[in-house]
C-alpha positions in Angstrom: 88.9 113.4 179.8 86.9 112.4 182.7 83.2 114.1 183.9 80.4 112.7 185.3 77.6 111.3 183.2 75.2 113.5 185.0 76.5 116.9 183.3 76.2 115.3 180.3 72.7 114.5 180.9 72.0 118.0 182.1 73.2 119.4 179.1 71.2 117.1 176.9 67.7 117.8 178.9 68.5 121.5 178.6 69.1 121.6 175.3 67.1 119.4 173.9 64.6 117.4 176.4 63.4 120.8 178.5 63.0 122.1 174.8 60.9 119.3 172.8 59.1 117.1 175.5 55.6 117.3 175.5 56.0 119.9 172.7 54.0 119.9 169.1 57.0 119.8 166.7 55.4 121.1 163.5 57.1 122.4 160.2 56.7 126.2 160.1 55.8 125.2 156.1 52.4 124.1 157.5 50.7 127.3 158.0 47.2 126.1 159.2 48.3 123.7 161.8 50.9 126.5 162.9 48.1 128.9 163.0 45.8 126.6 165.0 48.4 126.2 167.9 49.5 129.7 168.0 45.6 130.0 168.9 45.9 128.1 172.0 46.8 129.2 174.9 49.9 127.9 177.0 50.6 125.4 174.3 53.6 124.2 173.9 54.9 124.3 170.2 57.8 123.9 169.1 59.1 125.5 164.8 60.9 123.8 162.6 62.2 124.7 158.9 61.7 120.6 158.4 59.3 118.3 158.4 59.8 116.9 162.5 60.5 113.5 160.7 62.8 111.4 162.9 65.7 111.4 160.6 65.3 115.2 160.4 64.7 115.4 164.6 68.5 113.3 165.0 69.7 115.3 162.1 68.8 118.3 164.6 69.3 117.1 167.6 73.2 116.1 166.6 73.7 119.6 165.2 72.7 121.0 168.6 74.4 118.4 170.3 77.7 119.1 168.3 77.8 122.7 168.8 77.0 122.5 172.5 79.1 120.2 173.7 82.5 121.7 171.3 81.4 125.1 172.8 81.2 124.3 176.3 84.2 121.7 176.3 86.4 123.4 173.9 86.7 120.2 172.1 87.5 117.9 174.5 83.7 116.7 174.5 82.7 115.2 170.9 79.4 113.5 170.2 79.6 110.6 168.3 76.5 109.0 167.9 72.2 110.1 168.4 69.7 107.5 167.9 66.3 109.4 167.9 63.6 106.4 169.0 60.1 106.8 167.3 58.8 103.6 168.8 60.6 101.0 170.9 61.1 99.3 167.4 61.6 102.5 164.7 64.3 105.0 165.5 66.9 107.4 163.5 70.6 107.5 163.8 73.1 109.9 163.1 77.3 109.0 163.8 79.8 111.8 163.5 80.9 110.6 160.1 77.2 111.1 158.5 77.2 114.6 159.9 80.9 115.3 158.3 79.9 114.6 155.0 77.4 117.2 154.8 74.4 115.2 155.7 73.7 117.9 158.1 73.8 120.4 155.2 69.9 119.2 154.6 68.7 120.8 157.8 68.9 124.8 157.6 70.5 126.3 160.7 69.0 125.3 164.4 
C-alpha cells in the first residue's frame, strides 16, 4: 500500500498529539492533584487509569494507534513500532510483538 506520510501524521496529531500536548496527564488514582486541576479554569488535563509513566504513555499511545489505524485502513495500515521520548536521552518503546503478547493487557481500556 502506498499514502502519503502526511495522513499518517494527521492521524497521529489527532489522536494523540491534539489530545496530550501541553496537557497535565495525571492518574485519576490521585484524587487531590485531580481535584486541584478540575479547580482551574481552562486547564487542560488529561485522565488516566495509569500512572502517565512513559512505558504506560507508549503502552497507550500504541493501543490507540493500533486501533485507529486497523479501523480506518481496514488492515492495510499496521503499526509496528512507538518510542515515547521522555528526554532526548530516556524514552519507552513498544513493537507489535510486545503488544501481542498481552503486554497491553496491563493498561485498562483507552
Amino acid at each position: 500500500m502506498v499514502m502519503d506520510f502526511s495522513d499518517v501524521k494527521r492521524i497521529i496529531r489527532e489522536a494523540l498529539v491534539d489530545q496530550w500536548d501541553h496537557a497535565f496527564l495525571v492518574y485519576a488514582g490521585d484524587i487531590r492533584v485531580l481535584e486541584f486541576l478540575q479547580s482551574m479554569d481552562d486547564h487542560k488535563t488529561v485522565v488516566l487509569e495509569v500512572q502517565p509513566t512513559a512505558e504506560n504513555l507508549a503502552l497507550i499511545a500504541f493501543d490507540i494507534l493500533h486501533h485507529m489505524f486497523r479501523d480506518r485502513y481496514a488492515g492495510r495500515l499496521a503499526l509496528e513500532h512507538v518510542r515515547l521520548f521522555e528526554t532526548p536521552n530516556c524514552w519507552a518503546d513498544v513493537n507489535k510483538a510486545d503488544f501481542a503478547s498481552g503486554l497491553a493487557d496491563a493498561i485498562p481500556d483507552s
